[in-house]
Predicted model as a PDB file, atoms N, CA, C, CB and O in Angstrom, pLDDT in the B-factor column:
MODEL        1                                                                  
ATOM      1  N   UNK A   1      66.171 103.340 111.252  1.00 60.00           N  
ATOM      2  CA  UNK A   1      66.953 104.511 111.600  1.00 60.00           C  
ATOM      3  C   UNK A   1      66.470 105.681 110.766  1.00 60.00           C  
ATOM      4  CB  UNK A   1      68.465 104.261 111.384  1.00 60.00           C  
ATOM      5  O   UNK A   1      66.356 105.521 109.551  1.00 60.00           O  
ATOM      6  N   UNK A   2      66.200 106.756 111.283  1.00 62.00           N  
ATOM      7  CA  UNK A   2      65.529 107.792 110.906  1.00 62.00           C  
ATOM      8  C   UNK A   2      67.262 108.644 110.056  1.00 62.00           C  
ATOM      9  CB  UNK A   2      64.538 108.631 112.530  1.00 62.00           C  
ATOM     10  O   UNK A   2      68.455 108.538 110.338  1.00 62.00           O  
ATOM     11  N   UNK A   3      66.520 109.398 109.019  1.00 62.00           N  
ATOM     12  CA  UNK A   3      67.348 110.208 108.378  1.00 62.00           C  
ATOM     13  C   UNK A   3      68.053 111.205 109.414  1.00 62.00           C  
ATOM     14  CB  UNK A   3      66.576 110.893 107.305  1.00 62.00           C  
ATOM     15  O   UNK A   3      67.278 111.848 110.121  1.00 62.00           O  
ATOM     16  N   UNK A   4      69.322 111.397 109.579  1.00 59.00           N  
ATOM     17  CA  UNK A   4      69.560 113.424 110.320  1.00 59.00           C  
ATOM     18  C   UNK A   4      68.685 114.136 109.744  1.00 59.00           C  
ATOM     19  CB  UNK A   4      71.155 114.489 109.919  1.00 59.00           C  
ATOM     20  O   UNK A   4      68.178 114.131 108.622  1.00 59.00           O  
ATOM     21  N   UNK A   5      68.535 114.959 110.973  1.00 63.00           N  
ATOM     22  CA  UNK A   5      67.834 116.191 110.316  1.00 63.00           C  
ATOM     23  C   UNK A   5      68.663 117.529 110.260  1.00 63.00           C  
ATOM     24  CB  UNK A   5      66.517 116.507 111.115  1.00 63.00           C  
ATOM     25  O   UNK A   5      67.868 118.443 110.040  1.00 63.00           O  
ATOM     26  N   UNK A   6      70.102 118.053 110.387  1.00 72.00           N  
ATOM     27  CA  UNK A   6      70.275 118.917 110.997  1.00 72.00           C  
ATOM     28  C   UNK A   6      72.198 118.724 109.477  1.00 72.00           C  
ATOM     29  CB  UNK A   6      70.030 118.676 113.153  1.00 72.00           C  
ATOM     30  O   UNK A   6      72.605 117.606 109.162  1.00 72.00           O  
ATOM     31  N   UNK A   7      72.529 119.363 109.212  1.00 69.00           N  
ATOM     32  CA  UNK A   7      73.474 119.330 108.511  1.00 69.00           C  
ATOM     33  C   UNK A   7      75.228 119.086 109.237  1.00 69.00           C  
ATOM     34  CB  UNK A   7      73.175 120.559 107.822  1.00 69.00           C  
ATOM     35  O   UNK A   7      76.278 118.815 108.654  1.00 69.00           O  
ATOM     36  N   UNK A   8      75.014 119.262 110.349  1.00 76.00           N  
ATOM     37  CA  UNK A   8      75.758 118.850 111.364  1.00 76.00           C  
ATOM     38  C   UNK A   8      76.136 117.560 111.560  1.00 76.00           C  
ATOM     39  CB  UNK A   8      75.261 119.176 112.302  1.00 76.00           C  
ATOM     40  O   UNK A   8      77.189 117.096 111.998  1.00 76.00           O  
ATOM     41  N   UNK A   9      74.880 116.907 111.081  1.00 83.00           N  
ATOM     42  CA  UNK A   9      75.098 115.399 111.959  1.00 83.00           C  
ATOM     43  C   UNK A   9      75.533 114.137 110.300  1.00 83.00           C  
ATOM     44  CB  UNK A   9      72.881 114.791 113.132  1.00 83.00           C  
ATOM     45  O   UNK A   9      76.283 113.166 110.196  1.00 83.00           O  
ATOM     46  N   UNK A  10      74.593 114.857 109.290  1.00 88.00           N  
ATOM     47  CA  UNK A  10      75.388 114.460 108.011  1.00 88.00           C  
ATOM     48  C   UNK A  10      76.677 114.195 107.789  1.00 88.00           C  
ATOM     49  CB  UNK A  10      75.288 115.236 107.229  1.00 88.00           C  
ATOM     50  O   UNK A  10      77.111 113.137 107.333  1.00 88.00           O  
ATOM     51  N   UNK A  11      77.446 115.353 108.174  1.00 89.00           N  
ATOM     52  CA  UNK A  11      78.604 115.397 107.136  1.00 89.00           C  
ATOM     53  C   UNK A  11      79.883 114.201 108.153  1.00 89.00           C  
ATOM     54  CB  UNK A  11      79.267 117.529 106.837  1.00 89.00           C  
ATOM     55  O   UNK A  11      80.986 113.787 107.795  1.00 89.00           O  
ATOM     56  N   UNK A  12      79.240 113.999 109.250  1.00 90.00           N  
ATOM     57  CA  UNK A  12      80.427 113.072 110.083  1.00 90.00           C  
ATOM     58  C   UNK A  12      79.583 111.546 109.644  1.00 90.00           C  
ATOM     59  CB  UNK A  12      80.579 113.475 112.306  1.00 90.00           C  
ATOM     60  O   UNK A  12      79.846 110.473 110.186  1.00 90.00           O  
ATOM     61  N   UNK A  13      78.545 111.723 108.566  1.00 92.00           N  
ATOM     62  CA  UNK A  13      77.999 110.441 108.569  1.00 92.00           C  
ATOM     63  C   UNK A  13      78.450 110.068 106.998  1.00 92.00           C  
ATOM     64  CB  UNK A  13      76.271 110.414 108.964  1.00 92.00           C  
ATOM     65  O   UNK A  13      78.626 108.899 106.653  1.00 92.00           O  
ATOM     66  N   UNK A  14      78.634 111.333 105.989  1.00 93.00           N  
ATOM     67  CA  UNK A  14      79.297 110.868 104.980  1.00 93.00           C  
ATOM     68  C   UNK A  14      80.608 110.167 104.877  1.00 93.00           C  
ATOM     69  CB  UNK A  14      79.350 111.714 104.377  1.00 93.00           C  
ATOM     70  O   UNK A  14      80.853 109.137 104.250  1.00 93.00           O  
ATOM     71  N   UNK A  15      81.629 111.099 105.795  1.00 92.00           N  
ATOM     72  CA  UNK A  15      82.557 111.207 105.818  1.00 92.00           C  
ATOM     73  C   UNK A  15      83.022 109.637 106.207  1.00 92.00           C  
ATOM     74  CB  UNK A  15      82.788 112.322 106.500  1.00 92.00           C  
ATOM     75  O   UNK A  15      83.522 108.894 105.362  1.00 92.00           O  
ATOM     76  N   UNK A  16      82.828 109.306 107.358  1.00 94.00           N  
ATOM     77  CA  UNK A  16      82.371 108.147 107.457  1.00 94.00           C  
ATOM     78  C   UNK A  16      82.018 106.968 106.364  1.00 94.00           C  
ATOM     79  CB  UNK A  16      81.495 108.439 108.029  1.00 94.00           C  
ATOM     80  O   UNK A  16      82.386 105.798 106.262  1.00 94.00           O  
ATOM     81  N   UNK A  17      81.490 107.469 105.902  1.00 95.00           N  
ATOM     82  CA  UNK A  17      81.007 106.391 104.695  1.00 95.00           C  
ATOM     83  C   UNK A  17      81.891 106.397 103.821  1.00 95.00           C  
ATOM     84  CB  UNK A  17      79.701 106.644 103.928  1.00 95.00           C  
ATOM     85  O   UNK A  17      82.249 105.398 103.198  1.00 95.00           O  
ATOM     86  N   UNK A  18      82.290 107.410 103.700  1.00 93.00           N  
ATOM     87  CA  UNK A  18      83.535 107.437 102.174  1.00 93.00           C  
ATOM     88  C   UNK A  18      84.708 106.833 103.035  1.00 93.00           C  
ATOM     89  CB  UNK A  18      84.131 109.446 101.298  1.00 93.00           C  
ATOM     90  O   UNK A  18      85.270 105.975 102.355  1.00 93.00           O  
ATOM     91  N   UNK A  19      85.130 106.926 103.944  1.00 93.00           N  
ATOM     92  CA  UNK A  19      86.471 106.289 104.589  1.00 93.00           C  
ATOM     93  C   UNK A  19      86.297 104.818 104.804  1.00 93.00           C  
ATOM     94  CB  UNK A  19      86.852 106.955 106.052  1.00 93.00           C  
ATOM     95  O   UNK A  19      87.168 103.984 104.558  1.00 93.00           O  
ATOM     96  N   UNK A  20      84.934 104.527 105.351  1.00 95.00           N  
ATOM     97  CA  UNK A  20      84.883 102.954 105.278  1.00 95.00           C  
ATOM     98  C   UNK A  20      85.469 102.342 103.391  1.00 95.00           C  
ATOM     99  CB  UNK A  20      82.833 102.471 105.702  1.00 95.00           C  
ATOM    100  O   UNK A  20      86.509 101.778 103.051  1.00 95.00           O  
ATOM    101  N   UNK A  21      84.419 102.727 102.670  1.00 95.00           N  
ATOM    102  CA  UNK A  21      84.332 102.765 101.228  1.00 95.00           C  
ATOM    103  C   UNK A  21      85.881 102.570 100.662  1.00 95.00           C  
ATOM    104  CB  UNK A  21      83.621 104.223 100.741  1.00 95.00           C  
ATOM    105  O   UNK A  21      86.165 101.513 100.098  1.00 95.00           O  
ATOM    106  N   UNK A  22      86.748 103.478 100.803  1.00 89.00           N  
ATOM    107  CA  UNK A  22      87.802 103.689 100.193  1.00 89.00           C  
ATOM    108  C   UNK A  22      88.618 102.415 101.148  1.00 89.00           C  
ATOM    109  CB  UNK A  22      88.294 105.374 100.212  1.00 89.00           C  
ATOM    110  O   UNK A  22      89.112 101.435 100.592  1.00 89.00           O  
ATOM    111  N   UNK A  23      88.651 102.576 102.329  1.00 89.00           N  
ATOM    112  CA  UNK A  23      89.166 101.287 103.028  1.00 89.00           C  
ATOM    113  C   UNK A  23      89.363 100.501 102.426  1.00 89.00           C  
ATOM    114  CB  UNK A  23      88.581 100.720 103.840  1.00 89.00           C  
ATOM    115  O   UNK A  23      90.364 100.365 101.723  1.00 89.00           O  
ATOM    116  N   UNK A  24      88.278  99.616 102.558  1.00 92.00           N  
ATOM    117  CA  UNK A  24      87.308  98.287 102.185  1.00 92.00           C  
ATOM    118  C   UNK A  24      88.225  98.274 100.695  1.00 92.00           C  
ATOM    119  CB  UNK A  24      85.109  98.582 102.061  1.00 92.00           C  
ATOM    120  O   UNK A  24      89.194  97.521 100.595  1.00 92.00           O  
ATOM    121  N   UNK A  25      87.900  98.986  99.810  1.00 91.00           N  
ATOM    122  CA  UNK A  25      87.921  99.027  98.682  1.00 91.00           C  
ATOM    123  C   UNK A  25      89.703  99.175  98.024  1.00 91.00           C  
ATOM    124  CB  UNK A  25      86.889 100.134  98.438  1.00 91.00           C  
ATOM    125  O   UNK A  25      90.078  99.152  96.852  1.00 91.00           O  
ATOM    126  N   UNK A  26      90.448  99.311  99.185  1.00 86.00           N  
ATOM    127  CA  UNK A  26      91.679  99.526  98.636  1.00 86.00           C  
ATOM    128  C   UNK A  26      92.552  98.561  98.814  1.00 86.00           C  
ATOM    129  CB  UNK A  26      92.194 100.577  99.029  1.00 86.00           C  
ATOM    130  O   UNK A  26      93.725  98.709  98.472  1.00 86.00           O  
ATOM    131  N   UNK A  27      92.023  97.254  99.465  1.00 87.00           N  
ATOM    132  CA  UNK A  27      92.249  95.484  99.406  1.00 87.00           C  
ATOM    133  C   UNK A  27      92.066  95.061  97.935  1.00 87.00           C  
ATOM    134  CB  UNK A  27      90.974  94.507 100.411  1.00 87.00           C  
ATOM    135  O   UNK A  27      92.912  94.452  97.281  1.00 87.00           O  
ATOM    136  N   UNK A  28      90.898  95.446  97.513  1.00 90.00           N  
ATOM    137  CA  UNK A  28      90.562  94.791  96.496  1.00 90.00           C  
ATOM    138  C   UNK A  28      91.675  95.623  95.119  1.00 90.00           C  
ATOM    139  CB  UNK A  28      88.751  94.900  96.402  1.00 90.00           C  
ATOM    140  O   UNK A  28      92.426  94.908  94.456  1.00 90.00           O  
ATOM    141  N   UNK A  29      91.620  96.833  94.928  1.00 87.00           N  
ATOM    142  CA  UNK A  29      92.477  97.803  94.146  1.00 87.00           C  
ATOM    143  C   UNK A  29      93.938  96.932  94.501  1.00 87.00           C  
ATOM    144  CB  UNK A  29      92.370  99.669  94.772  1.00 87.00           C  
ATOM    145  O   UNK A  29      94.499  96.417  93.534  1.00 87.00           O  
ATOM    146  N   UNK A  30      94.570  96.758  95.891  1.00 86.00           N  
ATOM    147  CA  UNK A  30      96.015  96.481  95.865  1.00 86.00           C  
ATOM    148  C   UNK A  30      96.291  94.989  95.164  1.00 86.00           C  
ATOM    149  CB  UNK A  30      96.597  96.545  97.442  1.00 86.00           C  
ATOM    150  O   UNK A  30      97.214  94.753  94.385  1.00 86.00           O  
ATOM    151  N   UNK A  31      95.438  94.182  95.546  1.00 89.00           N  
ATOM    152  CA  UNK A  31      95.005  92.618  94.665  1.00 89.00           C  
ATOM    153  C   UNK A  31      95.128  92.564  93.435  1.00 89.00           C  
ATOM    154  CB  UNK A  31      93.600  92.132  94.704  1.00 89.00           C  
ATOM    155  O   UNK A  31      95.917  91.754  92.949  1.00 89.00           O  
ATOM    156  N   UNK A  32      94.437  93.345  92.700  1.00 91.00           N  
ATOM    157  CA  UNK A  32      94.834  93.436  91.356  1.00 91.00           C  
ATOM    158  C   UNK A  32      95.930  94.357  90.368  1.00 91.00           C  
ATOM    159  CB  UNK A  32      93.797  93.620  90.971  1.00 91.00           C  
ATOM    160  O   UNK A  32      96.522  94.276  89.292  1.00 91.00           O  
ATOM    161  N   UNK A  33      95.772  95.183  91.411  1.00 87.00           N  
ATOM    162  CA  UNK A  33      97.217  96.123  90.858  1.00 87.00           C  
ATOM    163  C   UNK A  33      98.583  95.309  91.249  1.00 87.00           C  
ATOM    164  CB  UNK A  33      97.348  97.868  91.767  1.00 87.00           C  
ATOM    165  O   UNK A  33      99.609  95.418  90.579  1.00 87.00           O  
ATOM    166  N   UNK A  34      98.530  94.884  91.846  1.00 87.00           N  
ATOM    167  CA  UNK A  34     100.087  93.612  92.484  1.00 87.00           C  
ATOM    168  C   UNK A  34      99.743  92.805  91.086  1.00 87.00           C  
ATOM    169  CB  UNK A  34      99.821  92.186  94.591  1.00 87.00           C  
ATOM    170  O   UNK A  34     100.719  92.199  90.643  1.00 87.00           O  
ATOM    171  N   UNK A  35      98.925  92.725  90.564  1.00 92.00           N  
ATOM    172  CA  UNK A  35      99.102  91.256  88.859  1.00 92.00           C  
ATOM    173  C   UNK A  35     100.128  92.090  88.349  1.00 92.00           C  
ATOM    174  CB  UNK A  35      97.383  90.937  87.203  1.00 92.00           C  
ATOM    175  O   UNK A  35     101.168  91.740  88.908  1.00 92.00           O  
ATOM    176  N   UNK A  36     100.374  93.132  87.468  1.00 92.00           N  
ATOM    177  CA  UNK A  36     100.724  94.068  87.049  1.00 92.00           C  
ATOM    178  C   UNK A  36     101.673  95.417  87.544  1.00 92.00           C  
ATOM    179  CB  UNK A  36      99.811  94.204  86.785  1.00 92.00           C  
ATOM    180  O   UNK A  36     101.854  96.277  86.682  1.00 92.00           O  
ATOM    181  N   UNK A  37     102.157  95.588  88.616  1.00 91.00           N  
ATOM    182  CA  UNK A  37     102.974  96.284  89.191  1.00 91.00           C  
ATOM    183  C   UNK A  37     103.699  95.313  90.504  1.00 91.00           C  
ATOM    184  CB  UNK A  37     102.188  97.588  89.563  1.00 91.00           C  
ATOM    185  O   UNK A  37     103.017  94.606  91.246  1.00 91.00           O  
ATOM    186  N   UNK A  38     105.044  95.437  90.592  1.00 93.00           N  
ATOM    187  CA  UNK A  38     105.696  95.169  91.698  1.00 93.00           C  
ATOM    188  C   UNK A  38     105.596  95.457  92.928  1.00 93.00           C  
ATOM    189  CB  UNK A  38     106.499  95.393  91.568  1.00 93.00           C  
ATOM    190  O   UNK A  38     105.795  96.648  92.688  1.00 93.00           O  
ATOM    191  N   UNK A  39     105.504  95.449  93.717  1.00 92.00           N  
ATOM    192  CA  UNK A  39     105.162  95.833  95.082  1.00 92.00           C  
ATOM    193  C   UNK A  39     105.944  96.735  95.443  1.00 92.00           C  
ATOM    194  CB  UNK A  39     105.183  94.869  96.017  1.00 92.00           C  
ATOM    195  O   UNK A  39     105.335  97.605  96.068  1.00 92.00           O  
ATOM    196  N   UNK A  40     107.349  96.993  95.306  1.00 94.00           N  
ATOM    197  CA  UNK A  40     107.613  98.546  95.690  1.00 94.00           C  
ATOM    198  C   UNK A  40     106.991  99.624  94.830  1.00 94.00           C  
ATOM    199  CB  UNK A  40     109.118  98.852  95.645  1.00 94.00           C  
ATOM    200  O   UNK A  40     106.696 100.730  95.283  1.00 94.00           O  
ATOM    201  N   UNK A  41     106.756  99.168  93.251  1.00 93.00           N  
ATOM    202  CA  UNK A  41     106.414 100.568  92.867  1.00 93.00           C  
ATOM    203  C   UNK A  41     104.630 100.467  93.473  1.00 93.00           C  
ATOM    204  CB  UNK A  41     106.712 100.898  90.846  1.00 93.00           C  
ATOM    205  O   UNK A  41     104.039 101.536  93.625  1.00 93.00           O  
ATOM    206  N   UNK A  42     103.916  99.186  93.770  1.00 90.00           N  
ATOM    207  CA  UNK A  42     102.871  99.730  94.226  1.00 90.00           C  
ATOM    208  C   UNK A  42     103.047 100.253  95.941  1.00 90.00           C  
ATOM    209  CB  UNK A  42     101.778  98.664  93.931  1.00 90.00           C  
ATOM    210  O   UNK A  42     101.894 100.525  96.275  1.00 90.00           O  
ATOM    211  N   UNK A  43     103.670 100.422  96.749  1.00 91.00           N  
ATOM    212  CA  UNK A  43     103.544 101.000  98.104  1.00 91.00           C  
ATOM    213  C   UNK A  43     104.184 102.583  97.102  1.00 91.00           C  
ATOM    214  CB  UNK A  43     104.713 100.040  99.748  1.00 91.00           C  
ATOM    215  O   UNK A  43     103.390 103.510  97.259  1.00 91.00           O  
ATOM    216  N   UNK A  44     105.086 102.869  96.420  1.00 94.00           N  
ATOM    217  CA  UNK A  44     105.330 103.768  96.083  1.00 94.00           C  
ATOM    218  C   UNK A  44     104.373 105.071  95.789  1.00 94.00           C  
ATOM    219  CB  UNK A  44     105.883 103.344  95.364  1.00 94.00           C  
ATOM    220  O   UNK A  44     104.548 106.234  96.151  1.00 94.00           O  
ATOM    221  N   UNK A  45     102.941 104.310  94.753  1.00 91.00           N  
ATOM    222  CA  UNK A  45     102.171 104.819  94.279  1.00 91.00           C  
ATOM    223  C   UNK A  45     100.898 105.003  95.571  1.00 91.00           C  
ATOM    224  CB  UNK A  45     101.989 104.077  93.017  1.00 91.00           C  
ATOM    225  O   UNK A  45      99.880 105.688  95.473  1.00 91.00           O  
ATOM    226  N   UNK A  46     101.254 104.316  96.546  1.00 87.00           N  
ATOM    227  CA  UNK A  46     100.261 104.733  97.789  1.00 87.00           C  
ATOM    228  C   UNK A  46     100.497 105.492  98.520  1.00 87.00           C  
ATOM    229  CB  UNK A  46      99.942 103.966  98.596  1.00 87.00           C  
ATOM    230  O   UNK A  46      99.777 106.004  99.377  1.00 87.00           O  
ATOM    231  N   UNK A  47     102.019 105.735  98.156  1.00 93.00           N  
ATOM    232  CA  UNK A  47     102.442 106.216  99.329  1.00 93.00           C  
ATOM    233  C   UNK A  47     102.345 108.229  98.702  1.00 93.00           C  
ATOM    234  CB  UNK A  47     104.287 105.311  99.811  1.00 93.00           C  
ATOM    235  O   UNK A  47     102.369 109.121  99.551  1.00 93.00           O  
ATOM    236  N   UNK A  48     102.254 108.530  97.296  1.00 94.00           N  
ATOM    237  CA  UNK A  48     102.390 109.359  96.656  1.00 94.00           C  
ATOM    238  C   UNK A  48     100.805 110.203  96.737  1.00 94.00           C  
ATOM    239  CB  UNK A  48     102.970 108.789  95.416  1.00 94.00           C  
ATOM    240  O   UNK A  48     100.598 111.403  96.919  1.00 94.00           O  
ATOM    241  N   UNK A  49      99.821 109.081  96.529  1.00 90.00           N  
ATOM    242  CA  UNK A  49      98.503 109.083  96.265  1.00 90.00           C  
ATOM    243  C   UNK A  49      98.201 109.648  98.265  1.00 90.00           C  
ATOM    244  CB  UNK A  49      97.830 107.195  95.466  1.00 90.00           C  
ATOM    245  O   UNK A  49      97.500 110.601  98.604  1.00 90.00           O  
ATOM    246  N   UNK A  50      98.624 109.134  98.790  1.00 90.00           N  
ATOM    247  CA  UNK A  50      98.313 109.074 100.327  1.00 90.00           C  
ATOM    248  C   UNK A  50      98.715 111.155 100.850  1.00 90.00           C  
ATOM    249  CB  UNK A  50      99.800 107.461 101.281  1.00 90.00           C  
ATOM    250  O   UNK A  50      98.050 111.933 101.534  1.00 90.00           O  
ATOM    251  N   UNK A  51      99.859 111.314 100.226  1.00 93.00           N  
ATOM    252  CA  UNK A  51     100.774 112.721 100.523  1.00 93.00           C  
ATOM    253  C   UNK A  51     100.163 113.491  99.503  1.00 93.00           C  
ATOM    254  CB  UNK A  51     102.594 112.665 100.330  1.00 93.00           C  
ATOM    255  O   UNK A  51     100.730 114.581  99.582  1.00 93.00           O  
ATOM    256  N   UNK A  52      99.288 113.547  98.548  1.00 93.00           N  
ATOM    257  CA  UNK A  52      98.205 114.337  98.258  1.00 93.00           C  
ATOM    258  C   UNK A  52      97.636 115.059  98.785  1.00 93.00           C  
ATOM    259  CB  UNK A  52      97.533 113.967  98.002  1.00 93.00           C  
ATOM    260  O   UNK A  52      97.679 116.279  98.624  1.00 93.00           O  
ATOM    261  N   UNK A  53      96.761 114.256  99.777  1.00 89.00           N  
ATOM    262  CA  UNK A  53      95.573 114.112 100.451  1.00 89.00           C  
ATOM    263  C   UNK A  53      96.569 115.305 101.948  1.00 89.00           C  
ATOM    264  CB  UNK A  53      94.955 111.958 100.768  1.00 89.00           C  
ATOM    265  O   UNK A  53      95.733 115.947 102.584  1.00 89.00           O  
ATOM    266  N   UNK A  54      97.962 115.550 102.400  1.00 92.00           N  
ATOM    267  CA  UNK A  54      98.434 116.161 103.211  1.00 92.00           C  
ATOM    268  C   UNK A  54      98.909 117.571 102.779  1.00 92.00           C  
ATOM    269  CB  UNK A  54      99.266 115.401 103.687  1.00 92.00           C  
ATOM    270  O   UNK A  54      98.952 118.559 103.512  1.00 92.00           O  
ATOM    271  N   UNK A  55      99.296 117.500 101.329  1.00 93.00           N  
ATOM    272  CA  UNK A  55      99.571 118.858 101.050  1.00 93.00           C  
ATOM    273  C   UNK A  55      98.472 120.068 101.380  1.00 93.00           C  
ATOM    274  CB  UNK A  55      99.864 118.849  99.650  1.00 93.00           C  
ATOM    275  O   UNK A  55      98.856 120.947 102.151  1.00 93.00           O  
ATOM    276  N   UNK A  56      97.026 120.162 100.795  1.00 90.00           N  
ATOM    277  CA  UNK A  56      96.834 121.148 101.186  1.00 90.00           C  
ATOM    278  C   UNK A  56      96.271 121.687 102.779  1.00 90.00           C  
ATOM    279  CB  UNK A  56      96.237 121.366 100.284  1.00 90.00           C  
ATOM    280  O   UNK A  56      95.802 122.814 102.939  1.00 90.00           O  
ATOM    281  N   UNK A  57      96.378 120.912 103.639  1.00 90.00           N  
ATOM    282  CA  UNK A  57      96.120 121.031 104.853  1.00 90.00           C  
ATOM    283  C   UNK A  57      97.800 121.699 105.204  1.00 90.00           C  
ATOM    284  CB  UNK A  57      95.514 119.495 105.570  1.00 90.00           C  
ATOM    285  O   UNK A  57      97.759 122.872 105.572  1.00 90.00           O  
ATOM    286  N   UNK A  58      99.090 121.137 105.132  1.00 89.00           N  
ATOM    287  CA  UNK A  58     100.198 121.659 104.558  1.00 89.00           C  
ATOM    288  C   UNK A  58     100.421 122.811 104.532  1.00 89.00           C  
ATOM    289  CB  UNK A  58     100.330 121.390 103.571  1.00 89.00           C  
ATOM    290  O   UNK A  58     100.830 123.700 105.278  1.00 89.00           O  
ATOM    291  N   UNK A  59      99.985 122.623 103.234  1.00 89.00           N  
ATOM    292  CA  UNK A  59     100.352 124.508 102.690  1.00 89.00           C  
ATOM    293  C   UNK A  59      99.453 125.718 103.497  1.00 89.00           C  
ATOM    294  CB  UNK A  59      99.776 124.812 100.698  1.00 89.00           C  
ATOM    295  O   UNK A  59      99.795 126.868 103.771  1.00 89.00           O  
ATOM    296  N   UNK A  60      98.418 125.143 103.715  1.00 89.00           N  
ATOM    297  CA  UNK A  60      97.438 125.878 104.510  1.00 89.00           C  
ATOM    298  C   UNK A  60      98.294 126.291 106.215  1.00 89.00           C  
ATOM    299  CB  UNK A  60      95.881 124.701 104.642  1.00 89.00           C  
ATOM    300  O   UNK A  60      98.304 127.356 106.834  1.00 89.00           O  
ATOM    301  N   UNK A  61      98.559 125.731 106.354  1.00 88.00           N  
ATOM    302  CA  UNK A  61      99.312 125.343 108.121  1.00 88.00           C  
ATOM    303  C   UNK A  61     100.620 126.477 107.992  1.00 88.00           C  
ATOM    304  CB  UNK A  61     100.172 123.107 108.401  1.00 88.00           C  
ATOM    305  O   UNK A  61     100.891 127.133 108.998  1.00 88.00           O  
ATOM    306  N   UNK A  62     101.394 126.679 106.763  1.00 86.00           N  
ATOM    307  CA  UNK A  62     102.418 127.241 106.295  1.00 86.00           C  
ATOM    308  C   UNK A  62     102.363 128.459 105.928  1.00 86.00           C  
ATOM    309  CB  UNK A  62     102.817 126.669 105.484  1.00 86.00           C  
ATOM    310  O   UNK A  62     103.359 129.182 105.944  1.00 86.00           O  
ATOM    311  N   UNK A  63     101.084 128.891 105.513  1.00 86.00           N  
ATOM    312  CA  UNK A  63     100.408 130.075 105.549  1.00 86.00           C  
ATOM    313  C   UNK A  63     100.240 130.600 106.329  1.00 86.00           C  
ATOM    314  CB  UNK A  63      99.588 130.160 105.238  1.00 86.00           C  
ATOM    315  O   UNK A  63     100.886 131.637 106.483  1.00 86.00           O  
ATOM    316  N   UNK A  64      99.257 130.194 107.299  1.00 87.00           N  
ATOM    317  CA  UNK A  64      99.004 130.447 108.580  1.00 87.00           C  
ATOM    318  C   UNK A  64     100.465 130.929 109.437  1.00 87.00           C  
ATOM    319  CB  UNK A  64      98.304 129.114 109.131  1.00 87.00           C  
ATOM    320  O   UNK A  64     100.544 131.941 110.134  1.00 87.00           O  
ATOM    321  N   UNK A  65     101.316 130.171 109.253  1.00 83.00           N  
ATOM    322  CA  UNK A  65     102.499 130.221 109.783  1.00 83.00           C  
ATOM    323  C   UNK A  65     102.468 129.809 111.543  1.00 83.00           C  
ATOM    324  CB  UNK A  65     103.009 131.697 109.416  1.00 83.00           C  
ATOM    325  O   UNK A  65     103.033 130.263 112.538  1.00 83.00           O  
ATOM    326  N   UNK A  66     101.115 128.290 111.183  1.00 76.00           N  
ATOM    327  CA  UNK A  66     101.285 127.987 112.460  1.00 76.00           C  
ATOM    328  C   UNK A  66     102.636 126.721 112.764  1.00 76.00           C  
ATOM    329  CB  UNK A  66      99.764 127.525 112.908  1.00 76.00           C  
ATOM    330  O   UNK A  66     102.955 126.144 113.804  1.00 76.00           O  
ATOM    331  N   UNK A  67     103.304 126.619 111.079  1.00 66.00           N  
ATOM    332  CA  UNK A  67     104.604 125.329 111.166  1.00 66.00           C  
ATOM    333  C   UNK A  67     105.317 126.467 110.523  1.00 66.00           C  
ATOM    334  CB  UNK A  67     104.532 123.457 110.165  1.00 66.00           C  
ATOM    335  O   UNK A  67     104.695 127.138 109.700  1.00 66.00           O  
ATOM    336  N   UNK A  68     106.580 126.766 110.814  1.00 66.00           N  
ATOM    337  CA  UNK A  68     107.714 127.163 110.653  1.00 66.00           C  
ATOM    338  C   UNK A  68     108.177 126.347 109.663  1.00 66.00           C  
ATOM    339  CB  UNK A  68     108.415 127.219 111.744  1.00 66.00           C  
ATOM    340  O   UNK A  68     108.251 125.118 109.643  1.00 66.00           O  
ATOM    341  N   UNK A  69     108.579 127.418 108.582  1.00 58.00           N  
ATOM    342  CA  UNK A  69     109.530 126.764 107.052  1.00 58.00           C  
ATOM    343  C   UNK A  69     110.130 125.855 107.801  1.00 58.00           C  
ATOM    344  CB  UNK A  69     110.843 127.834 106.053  1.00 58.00           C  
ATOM    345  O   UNK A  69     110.935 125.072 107.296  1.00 58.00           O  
TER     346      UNK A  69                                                      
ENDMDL                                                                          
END                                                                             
């Protein structure tokens, strides 16, 4: 498979890669964090870590004032 050539076709191929990555990888993170945390406070801490990732798309949207306070 030949490299992209075009910066277009990259960034849906990183993106991609980091979402498989973090996937994959957040079986193994919940496995060992369950030795050591309870299971509500770990869905807690996913669920906190997860609504991060929504705020600034969020606040951005709120700006815009394409979502009503």
């Amino acid at each position: 498979m030949h490299p992209p050539s075009s910066p277009s076709k990259v960034l849906p191929i990183v993106a991609l890669s980091f979402a498989v990555t973090v996937w994959g990888s957040s079986f193994v993170a919940a496995r060992h964090l369950l030795k050591t945390l309870d299971p509500l406070a770990l869905a807690t801490l996913r669920f906190a870590i997860a609504s991060l990732f929504f705020v600034g798309p969020f606040a951005l949207a709120l700006k815009r004032r394409t979502i009503s306070g």
